[in-house]
C-alpha positions as semicolon CSV with decimal commas, in nm:
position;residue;x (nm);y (nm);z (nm)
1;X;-1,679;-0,375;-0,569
2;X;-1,721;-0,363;-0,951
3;X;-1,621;-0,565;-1,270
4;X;-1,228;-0,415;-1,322
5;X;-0,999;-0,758;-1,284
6;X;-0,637;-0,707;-1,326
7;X;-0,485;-0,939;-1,595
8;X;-0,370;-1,244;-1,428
9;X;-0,006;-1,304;-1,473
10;X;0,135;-1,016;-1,642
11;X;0,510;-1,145;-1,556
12;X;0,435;-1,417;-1,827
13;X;0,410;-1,264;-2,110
14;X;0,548;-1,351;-2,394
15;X;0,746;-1,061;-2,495
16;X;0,953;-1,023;-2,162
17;X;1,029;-1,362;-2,203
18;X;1,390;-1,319;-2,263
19;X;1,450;-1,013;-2,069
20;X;1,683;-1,009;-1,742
21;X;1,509;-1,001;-1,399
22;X;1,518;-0,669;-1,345
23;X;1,372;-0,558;-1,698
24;X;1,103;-0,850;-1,677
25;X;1,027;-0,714;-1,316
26;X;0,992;-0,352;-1,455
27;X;0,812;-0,434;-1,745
28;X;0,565;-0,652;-1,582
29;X;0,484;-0,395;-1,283
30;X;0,460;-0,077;-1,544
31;X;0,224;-0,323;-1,729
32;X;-0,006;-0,374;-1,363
33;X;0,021;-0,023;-1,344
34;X;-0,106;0,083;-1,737
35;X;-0,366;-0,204;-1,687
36;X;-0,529;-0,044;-1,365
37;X;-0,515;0,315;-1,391
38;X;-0,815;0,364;-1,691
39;X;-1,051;0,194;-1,481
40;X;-0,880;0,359;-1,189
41;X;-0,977;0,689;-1,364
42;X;-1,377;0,556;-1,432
43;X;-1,391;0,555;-1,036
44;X;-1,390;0,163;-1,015
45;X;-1,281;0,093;-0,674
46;X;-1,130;-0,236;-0,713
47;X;-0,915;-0,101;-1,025
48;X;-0,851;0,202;-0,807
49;X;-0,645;-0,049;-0,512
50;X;-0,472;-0,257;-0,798
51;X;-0,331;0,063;-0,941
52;X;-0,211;0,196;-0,617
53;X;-0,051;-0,120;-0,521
54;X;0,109;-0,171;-0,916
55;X;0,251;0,180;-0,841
56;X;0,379;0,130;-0,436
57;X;0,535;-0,207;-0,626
58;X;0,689;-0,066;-0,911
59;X;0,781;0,250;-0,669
60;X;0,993;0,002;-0,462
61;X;1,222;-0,117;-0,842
62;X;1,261;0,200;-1,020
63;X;1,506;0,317;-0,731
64;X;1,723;0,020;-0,730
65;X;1,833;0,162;-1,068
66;X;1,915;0,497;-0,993
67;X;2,309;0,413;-0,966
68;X;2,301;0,305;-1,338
69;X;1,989;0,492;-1,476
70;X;1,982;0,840;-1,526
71;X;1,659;0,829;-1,603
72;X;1,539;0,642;-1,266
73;X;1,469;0,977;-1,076
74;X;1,212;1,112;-1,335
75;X;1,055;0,774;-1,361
76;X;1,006;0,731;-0,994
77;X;0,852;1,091;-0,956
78;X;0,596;1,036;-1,186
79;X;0,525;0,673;-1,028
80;X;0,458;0,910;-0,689
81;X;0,235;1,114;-0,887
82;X;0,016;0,775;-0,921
83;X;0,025;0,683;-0,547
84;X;-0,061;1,024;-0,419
85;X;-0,331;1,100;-0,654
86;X;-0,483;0,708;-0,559
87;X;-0,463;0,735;-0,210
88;X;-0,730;0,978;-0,105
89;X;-0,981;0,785;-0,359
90;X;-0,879;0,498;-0,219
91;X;-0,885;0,561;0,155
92;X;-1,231;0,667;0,128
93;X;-1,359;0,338;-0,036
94;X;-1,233;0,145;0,265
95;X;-1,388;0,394;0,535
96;X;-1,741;0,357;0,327
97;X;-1,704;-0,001;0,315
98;X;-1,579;-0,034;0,677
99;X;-1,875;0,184;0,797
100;X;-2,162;0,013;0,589
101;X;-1,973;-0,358;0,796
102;X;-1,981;-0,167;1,122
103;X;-2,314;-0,077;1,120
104;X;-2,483;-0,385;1,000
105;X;-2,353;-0,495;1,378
106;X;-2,406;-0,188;1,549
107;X;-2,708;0,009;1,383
108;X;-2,717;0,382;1,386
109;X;-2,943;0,665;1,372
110;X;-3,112;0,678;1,016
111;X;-3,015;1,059;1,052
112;X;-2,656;0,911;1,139
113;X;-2,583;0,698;0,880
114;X;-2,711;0,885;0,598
115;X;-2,487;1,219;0,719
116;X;-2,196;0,959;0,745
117;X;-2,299;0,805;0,370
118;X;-2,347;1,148;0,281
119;X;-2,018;1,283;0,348
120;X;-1,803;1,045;0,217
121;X;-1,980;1,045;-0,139
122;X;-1,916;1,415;-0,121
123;X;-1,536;1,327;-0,028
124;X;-1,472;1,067;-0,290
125;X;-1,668;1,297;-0,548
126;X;-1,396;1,556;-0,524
127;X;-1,091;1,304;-0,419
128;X;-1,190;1,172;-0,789
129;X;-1,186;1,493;-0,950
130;X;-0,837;1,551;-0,827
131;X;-0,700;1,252;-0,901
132;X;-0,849;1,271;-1,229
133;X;-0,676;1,639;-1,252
134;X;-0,313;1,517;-1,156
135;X;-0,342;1,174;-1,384
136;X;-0,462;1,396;-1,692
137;X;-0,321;1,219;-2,056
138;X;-0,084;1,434;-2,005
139;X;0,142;1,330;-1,718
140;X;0,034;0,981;-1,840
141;X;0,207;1,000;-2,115
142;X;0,482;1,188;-1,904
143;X;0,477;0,888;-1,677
144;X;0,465;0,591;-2,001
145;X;0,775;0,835;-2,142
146;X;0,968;0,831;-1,859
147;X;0,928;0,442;-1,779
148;X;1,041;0,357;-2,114
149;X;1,332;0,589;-2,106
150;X;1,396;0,391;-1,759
151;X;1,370;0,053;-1,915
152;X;1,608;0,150;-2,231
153;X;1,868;0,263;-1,957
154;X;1,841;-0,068;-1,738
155;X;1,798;-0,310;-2,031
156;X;2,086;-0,581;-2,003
157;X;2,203;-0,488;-1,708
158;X;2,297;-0,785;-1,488
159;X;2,134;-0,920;-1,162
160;X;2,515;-0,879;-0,985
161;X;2,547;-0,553;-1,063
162;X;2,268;-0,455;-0,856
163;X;2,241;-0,741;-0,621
164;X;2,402;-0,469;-0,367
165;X;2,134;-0,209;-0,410
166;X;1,872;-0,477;-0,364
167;X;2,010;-0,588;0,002
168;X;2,080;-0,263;0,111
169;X;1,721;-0,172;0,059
170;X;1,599;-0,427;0,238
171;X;1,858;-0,357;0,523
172;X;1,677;0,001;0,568
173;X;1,366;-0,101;0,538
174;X;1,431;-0,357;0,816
175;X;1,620;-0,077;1,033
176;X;1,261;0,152;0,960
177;X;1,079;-0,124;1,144
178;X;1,231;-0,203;1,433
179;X;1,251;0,185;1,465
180;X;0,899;0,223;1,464
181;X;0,924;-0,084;1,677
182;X;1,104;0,108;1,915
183;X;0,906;0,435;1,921
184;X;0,551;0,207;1,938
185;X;0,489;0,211;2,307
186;X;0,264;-0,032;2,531
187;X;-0,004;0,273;2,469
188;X;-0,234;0,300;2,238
189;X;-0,129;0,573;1,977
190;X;-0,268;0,586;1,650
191;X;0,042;0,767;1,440
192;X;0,252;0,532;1,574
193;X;0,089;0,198;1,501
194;X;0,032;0,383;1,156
195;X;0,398;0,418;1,102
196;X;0,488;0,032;1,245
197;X;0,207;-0,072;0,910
198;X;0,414;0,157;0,674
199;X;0,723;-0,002;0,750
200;X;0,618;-0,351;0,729
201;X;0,429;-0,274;0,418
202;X;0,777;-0,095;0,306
203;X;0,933;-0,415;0,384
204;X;0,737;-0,673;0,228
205;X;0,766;-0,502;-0,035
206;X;1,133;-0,505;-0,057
207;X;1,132;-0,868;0,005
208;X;0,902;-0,894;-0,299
209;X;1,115;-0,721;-0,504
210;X;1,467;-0,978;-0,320
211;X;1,301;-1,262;-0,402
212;X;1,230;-1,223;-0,772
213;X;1,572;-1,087;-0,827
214;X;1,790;-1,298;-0,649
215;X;1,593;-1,616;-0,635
216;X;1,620;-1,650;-0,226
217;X;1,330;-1,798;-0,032
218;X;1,103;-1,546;0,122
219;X;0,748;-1,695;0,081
220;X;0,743;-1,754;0,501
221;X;0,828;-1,449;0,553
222;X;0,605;-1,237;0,314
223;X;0,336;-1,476;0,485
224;X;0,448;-1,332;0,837
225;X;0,447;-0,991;0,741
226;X;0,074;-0,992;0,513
227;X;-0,068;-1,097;0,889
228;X;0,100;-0,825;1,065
229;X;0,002;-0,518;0,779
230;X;-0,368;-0,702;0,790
231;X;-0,371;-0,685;1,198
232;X;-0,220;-0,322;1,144
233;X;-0,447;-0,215;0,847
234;X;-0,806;-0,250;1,045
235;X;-0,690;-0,060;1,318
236;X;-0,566;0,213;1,088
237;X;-0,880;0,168;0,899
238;X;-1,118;0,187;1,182
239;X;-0,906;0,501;1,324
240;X;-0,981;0,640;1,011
241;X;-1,353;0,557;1,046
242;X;-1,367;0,679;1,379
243;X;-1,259;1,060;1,309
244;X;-1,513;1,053;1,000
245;X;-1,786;0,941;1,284
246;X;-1,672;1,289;1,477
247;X;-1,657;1,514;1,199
248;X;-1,985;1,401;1,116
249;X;-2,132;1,410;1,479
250;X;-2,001;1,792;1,535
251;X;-2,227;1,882;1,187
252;X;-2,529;1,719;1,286
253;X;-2,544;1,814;1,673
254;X;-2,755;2,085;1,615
255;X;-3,048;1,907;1,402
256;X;-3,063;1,591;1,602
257;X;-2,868;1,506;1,937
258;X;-2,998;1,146;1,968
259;X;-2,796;1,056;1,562
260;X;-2,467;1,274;1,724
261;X;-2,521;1,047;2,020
262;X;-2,522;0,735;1,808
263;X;-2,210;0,854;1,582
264;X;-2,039;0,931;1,954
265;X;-2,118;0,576;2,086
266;X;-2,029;0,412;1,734
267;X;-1,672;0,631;1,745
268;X;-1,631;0,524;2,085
269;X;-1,696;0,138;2,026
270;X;-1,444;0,198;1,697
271;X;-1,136;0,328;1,971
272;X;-1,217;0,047;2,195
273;X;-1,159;-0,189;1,930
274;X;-0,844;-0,048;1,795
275;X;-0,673;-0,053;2,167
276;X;-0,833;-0,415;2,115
277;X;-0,605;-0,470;1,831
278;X;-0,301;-0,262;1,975
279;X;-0,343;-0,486;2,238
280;X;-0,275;-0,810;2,035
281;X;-0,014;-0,694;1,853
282;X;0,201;-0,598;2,160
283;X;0,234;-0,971;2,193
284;X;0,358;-1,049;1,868
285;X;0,567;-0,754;1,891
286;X;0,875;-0,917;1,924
287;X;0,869;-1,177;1,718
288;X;0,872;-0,933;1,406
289;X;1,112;-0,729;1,576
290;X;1,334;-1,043;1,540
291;X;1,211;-1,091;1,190
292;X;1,329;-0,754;1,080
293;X;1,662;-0,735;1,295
294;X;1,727;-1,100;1,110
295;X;1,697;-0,899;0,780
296;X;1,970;-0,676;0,851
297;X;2,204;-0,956;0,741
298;X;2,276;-0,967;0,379
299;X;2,060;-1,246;0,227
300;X;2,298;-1,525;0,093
301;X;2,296;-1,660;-0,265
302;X;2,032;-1,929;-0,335
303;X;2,215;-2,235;-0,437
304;X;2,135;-2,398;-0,760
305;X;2,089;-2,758;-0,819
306;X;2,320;-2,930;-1,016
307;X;2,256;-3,267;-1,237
308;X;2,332;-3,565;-1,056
């Protein structure tokens, strides 16, 4: 997927070694974020997922600041800015890459496959124009001004004070999943396995951000929820795959019915494997309903050793 690789520990360096937690977790995510996004802009699809997960992480600190930065509502607008304009490019490298997997397994129509090719090159073309648009230097610098103005307002300020912030954070995000727990349904319904894989992401991400800051285990539990968003991903990303296949097919009918036939059959096979997956995550269902209702409880202090 290209030659972009993110540095490897940015949370190491040197010059947040002697900041608190919550500056060191700042500084090192803003740092992911400024280390992605050039490449991002070059079209580099590997840079272009590292930036949009430095800016969903970072996205998930800046508001647990708000109470004691004024600057934490500017900074987490223009982190927004970087999601938004990422997801579109981003969407459409998985659907390309997803279709070239599917139909090494299930060949196509030559006719088919190039229209589906075809159309998402067009479709990235322009989602890369428009990101390119609403990341201009500009609002980058916008962005690096208002992330330093955020980490000026938070610097020194102690773990306890926003220990509370942190908890209750992961509290909702727990409460959002067994929501869209609760909505899901035994039938198969795109939207709303969509919005069960947006809260666990919402969650693990929270739990990311609990660990680091108030050094309580949650390794098991990130583990837990990767599976689940994994199990929840493909069937979002074949979903996605599926209505490209139909778009596609209702352009091409008229110069060749045997490639819309294909793209109908592949689309088809594509909805039969995401009730597949529905399926199987029915049955672990509960268990991360139990997960999340456990995380309603605040998390309790981890202890620290003492010298014997």
């Amino acid at each position: 997927m290209g030659d972009f690789r993110p540095p490897a520990d940015l949370s190491a360096a040197p010059s947040m070694a002697r900041r608190s937690p919550i500056d060191s977790l700042l500084a090192a995510r803003t740092a992911a974020l400024d280390a992605a996004v050039p490449a991002a802009l070059n079209g580099e699809p590997t840079a272009v997922h590292q930036a949009r997960v430095a800016s969903r992480r970072l996205r998930e600190v800046v508001p647990i600041l708000e109470s004691v930065a004024p600057s934490a509502a500017g900074a987490g607008a223009a982190v927004r800015r970087v999601t938004r304009a990422l997801g579109p490019v981003r969407e459409l490298d998985v659907t390309a890459a997803l279709h070239a997997e599917w139909t090494l397994t299930a060949p196509a129509h030559p006719l088919a496959q190039a229209a589906v090719r075809g159309a998402l090159v067009r479709a990235r073309a322009t989602a890369i124009r428009a990101m390119r648009r609403t990341l201009s230097p500009a609002q980058r610098t916008k962005r690096r001004l208002a992330l330093e103005a955020l980490a000026a307002d938070a610097d020194g300020v102690a773990v306890a004070d926003i220990a509370a912030t942190v908890e209750g954070r992961v509290a909702q995000r727990a409460r959002r999943v067994v929501r869209a727990l609760d909505r899901l349904g035994v039938l198969y319904a795109p939207d709303r396995l969509h919005a069960v894989r947006i809260a666990v992401k919402q969650l693990r991400y929270a739990l990311e951000v609990r660990g680091r800051l108030r050094r309580v285990p949650t390794a098991a539990t990130l583990r837990h929820l990767r599976t689940v968003q994994e199990t929840l991903g493909r069937a979002h990303d074949l979903h996605v795959l599926g209505e490209h296949l139909r778009q596609t097919e209702a352009r091409i009918v008229t110069r060749s019915r045997p490639a819309a036939r294909d793209l109908r059959r592949m689309a088809g096979e594509i909805d039969d494997t995401c009730r597949q997956l529905h399926a199987a995550f029915l049955g672990r269902r509960a268990a991360l309903r139990t997960l999340a209702v456990a995380l309603l409880a605040p998390a309790a202090p981890a202890r620290r050793r003492t010298a014997a």
